[in-house]
N, CA and C atoms as a LAMMPS dump frame, in Angstrom:
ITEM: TIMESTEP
0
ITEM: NUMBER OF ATOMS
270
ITEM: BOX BOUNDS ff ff ff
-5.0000000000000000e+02 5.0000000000000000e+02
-5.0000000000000000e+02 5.0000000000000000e+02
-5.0000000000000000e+02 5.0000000000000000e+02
ITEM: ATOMS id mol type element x y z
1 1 1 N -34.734 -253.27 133.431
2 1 2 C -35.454 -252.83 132.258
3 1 3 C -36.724 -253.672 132.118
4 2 1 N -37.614 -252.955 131.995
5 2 2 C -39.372 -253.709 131.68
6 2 3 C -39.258 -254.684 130.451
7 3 1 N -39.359 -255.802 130.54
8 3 2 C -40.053 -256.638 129.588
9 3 3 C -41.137 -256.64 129.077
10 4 1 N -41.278 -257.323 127.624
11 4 2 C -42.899 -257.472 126.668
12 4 3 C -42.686 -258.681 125.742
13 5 1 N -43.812 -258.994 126.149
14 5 2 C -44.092 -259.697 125.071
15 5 3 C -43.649 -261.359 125.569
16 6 1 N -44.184 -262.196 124.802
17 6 2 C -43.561 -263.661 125.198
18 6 3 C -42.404 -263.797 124.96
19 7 1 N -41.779 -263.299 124.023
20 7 2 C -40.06 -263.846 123.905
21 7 3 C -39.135 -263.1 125.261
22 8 1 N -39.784 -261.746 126.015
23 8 2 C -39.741 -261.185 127.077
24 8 3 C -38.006 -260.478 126.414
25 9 1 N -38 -259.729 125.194
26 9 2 C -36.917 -259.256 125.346
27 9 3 C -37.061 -257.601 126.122
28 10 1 N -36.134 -257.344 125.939
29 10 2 C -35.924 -255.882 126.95
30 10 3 C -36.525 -254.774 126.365
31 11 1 N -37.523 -253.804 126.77
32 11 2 C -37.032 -252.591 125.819
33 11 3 C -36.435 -251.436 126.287
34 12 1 N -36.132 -250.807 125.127
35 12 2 C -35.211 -249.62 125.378
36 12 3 C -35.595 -248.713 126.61
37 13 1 N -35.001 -247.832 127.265
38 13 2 C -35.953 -246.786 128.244
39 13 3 C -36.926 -245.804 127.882
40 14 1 N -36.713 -245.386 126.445
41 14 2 C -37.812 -244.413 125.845
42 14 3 C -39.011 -245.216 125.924
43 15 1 N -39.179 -246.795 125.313
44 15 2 C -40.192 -247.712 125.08
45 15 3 C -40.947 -247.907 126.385
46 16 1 N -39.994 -248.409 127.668
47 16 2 C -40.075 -248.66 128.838
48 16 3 C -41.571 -247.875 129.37
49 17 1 N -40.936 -246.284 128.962
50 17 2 C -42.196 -245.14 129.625
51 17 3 C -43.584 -245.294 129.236
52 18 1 N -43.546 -245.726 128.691
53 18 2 C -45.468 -245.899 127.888
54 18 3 C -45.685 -247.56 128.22
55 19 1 N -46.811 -247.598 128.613
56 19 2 C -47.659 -248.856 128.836
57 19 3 C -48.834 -249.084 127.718
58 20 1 N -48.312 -250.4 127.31
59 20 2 C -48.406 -251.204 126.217
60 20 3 C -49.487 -252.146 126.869
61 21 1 N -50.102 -252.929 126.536
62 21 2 C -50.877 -254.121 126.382
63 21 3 C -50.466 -255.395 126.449
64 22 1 N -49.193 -255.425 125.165
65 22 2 C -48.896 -256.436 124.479
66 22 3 C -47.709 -255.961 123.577
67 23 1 N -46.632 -257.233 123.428
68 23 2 C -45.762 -256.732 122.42
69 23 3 C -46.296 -256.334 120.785
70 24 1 N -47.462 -256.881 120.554
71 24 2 C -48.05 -256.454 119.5
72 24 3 C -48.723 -255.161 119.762
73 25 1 N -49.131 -254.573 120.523
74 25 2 C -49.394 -253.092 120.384
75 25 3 C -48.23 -252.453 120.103
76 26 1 N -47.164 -252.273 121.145
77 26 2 C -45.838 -252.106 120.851
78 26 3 C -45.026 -252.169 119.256
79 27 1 N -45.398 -253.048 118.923
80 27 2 C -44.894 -253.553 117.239
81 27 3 C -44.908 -252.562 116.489
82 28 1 N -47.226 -252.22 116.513
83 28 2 C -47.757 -251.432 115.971
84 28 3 C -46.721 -249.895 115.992
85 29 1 N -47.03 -249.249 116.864
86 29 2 C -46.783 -248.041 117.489
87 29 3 C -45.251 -247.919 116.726
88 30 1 N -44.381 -248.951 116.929
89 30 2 C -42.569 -248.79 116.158
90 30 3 C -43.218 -248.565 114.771
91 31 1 N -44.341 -249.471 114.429
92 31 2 C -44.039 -249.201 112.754
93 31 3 C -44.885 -247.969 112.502
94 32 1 N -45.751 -247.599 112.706
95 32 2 C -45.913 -246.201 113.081
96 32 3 C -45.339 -245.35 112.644
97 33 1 N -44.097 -245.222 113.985
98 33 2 C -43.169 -244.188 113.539
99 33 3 C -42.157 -244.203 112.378
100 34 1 N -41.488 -245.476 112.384
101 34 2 C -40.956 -245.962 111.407
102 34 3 C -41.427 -245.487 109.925
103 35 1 N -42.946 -245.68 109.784
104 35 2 C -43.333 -245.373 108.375
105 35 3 C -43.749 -243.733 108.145
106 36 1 N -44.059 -243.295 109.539
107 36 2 C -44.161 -241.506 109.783
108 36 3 C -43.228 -240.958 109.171
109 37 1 N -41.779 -241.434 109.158
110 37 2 C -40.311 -240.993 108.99
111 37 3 C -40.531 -240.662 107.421
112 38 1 N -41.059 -241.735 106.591
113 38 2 C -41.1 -242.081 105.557
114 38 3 C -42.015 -240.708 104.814
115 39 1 N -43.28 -240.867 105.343
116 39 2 C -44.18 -239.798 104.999
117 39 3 C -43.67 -238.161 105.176
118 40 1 N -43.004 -238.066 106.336
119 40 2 C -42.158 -236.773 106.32
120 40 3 C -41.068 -236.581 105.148
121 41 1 N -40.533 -237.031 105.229
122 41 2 C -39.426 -237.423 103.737
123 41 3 C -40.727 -236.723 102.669
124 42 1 N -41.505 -237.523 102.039
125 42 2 C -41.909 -237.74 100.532
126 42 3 C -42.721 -236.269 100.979
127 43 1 N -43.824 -236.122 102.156
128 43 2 C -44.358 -234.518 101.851
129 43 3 C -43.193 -233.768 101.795
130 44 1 N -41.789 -233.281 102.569
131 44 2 C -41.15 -232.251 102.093
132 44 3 C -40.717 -232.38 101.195
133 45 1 N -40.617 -233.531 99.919
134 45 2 C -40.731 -233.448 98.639
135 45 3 C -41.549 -231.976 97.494
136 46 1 N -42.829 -232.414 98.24
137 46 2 C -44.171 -231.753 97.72
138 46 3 C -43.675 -230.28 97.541
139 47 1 N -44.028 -229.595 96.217
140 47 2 C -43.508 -228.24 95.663
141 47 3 C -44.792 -227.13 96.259
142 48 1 N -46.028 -227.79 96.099
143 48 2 C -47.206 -226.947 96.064
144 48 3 C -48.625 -227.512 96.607
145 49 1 N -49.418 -226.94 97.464
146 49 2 C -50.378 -227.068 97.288
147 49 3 C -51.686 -226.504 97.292
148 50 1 N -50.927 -225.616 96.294
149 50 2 C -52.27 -224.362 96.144
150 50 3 C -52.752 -223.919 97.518
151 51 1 N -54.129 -223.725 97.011
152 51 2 C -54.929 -223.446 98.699
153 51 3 C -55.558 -224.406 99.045
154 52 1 N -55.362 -225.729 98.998
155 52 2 C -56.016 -226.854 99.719
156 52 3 C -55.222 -226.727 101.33
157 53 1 N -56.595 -226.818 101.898
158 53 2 C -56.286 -226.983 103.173
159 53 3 C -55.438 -227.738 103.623
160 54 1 N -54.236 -227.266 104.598
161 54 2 C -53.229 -228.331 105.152
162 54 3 C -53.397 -227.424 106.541
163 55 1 N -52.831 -228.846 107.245
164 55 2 C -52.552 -228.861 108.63
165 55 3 C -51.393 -229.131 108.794
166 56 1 N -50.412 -229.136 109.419
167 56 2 C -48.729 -230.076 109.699
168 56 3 C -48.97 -229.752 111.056
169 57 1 N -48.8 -230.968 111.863
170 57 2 C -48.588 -231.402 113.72
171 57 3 C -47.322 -231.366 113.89
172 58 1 N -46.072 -231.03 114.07
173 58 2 C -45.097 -231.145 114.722
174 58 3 C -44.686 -231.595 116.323
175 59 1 N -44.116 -232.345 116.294
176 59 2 C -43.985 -233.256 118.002
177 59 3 C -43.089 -231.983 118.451
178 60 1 N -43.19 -231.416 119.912
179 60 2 C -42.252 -230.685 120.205
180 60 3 C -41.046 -231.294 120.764
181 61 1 N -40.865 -232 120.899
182 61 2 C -39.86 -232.859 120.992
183 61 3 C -39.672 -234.157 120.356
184 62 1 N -37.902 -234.986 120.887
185 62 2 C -38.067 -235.54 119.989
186 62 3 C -37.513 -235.792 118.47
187 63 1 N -36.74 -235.229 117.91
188 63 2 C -36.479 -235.499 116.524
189 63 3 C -35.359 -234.38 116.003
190 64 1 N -34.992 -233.879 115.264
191 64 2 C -33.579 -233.306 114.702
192 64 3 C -34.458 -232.023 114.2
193 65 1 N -33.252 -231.291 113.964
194 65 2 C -33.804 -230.03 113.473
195 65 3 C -34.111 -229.503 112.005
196 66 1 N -33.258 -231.3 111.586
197 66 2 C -33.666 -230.973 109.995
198 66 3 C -35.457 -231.582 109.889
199 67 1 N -36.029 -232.002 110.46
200 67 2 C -37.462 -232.33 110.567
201 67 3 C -38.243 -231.597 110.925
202 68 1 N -37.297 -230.82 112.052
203 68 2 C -38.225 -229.067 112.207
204 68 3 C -38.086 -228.246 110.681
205 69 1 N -36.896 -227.981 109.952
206 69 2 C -37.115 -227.17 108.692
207 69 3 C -37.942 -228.153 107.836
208 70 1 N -38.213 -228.784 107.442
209 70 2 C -38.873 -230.032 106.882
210 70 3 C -40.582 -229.762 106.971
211 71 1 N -40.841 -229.546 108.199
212 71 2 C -42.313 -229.572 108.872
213 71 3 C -42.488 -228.104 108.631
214 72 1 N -41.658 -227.031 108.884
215 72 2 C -41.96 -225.845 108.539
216 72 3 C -41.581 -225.036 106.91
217 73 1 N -41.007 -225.605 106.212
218 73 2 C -41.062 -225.825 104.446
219 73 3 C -42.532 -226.481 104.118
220 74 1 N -42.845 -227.818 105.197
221 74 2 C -44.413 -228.094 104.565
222 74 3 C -45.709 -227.298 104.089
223 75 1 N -45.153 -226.409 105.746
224 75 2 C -46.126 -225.586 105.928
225 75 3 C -46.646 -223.993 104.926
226 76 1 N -45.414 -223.686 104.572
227 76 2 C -45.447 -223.143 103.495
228 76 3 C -46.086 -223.22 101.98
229 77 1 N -46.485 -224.754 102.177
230 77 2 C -47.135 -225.188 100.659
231 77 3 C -48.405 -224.841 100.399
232 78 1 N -49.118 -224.226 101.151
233 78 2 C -50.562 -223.98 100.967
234 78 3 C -50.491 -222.203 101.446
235 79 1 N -51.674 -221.68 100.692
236 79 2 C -51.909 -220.606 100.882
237 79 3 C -53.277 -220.699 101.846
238 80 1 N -53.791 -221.794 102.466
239 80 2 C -54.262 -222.226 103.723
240 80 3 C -53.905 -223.004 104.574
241 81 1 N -52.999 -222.876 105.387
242 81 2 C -52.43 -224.05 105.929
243 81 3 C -52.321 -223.17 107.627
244 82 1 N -51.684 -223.976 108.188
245 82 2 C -51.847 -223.945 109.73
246 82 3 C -50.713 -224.877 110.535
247 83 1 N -49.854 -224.158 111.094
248 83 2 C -48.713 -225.455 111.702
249 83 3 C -48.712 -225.06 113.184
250 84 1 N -48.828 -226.059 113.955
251 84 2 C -48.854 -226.198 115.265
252 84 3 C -47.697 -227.155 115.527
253 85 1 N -47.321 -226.885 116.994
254 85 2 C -45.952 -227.781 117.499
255 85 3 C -47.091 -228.305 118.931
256 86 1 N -46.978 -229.655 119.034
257 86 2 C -47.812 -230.13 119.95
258 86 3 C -47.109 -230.916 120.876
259 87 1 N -46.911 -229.669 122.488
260 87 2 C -46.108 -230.565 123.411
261 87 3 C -46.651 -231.227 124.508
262 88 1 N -46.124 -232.527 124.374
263 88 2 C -46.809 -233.63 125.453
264 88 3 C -46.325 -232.989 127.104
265 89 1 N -47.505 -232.982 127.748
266 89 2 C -48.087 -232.408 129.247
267 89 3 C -47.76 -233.455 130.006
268 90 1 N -47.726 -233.835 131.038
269 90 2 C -48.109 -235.421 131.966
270 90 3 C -48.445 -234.67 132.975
C-alpha cells in the first residue's frame, strides 16, 4: 500500500489511485468530501427555489442511492434548474 506524508501512514486503495503532492493536499481533498456530505444533507433540506437558477453535479459513481434521490429531489427545486450525472473517463 502507497504511503504519504511524514508520519508515512498507509492509505486506503481508493486514496492510493490519485496522486497527491503531499499528505496535506490529501487532508484537503478528505475534508472536502467530508464537508460535501454535509452540504448534500442541508440542500435536500431546501423546500423551494423558485426560478433561481440551479445546477446539481452528481458523481456517477460512488455513493448510495439515497444521494441519488437526494440530488434528484434537489433538482426539482427550481423552475430553472439543470441536473447532470458527471462520469469520470481515464
Amino acid at each position: 500500500m502507497p504511503l504519504v506524508g511524514r508520519n508515512c501512514r498507509p492509505l486506503s486503495p481508493l486514496a492510493s489511485r490519485h496522486r497527491y503532492s503531499d499528505g496535506v493536499e490529501l487532508a484537503v481533498v478528505i475534508d472536502e468530501h467530508v464537508h460535501a456530505s454535509a452540504a448534500v444533507r442541508q440542500a435536500a433540506a431546501l423546500t423551494d427555489f423558485a426560478d433561481k437558477p440551479l445546477v446539481v453535479l452528481t458523481a456517477g459513481s460512488g455513493h448510495d442511492a439515497a444521494r441519488t434521490t437526494a440530488q434528484n429531489h434537489l433538482a426539482t427545486l427550481s423552475t430553472d434548474s439543470v441536473h447532470r450525472v458527471i462520469v469520470l473517463t481515464r
